[in-house]
N, C-alpha and C positions, 0 to 999 in steps of 0.2 A: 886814253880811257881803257878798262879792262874789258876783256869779250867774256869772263866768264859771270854768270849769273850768282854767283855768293860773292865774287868778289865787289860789284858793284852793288848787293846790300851790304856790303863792310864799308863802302864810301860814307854810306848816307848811312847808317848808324854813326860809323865815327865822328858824320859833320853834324850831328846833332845834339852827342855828346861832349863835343867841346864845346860845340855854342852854351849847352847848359854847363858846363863846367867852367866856362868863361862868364856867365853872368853870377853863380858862387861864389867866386873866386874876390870878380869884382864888387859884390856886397862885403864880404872881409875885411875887405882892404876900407870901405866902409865905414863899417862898426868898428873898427880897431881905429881910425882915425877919430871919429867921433868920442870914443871913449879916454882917447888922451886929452882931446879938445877940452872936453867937458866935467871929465876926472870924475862923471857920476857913476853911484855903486850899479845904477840899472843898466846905463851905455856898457858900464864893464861888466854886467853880467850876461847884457844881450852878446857882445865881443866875443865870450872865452864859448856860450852857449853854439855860435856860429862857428867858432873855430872845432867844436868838439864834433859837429853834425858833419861837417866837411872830412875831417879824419874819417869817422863812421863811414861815410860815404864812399871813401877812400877817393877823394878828390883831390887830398893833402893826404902825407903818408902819416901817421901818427907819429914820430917822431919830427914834426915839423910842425906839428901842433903843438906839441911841448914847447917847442923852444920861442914859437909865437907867444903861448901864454906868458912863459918866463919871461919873457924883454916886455912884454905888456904889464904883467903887474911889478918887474923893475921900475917903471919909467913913471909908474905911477904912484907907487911909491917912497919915487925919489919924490916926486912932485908934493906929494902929501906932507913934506918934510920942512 
């Protein structure tokens, strides 16, 4: 455990921010599941709307929101076909 006093509020900052970055994360995975399940235009608009707040957030890097999006409206897509 650290003795000094900032470094133990960098614990508990950091353990808070992955727990909420860990429940984001896990809603994504979520809605992207859901909106292939369902192939509806609202699931994939709640999807990409999630994927884009996360980026914002810088939860996901923006370039991994892109490429989320892309294989999501791929697959759906295909699916529509």
């Amino acid at each position: 455990m650290a003795n000094i006093k900032s470094q133990k509020k960098r614990i508990i900052t950091n353990a808070k921010r992955a727990e909420r970055n860990k429940a984001v994360k896990s809603e994504l995975r979520t809605r992207v599941k859901n909106a292939v399940d369902t192939g509806s235009d609202d699931d994939l608009r709640l999807a990409v709307k999630r994927i884009d707040k996360a980026a914002t957030k810088g939860i996901i890097h923006p370039n991994t929101a892109a490429r989320r999006k892309s294989r999501l409206m791929k697959k759906l897509n295909a699916a529509a076909k």
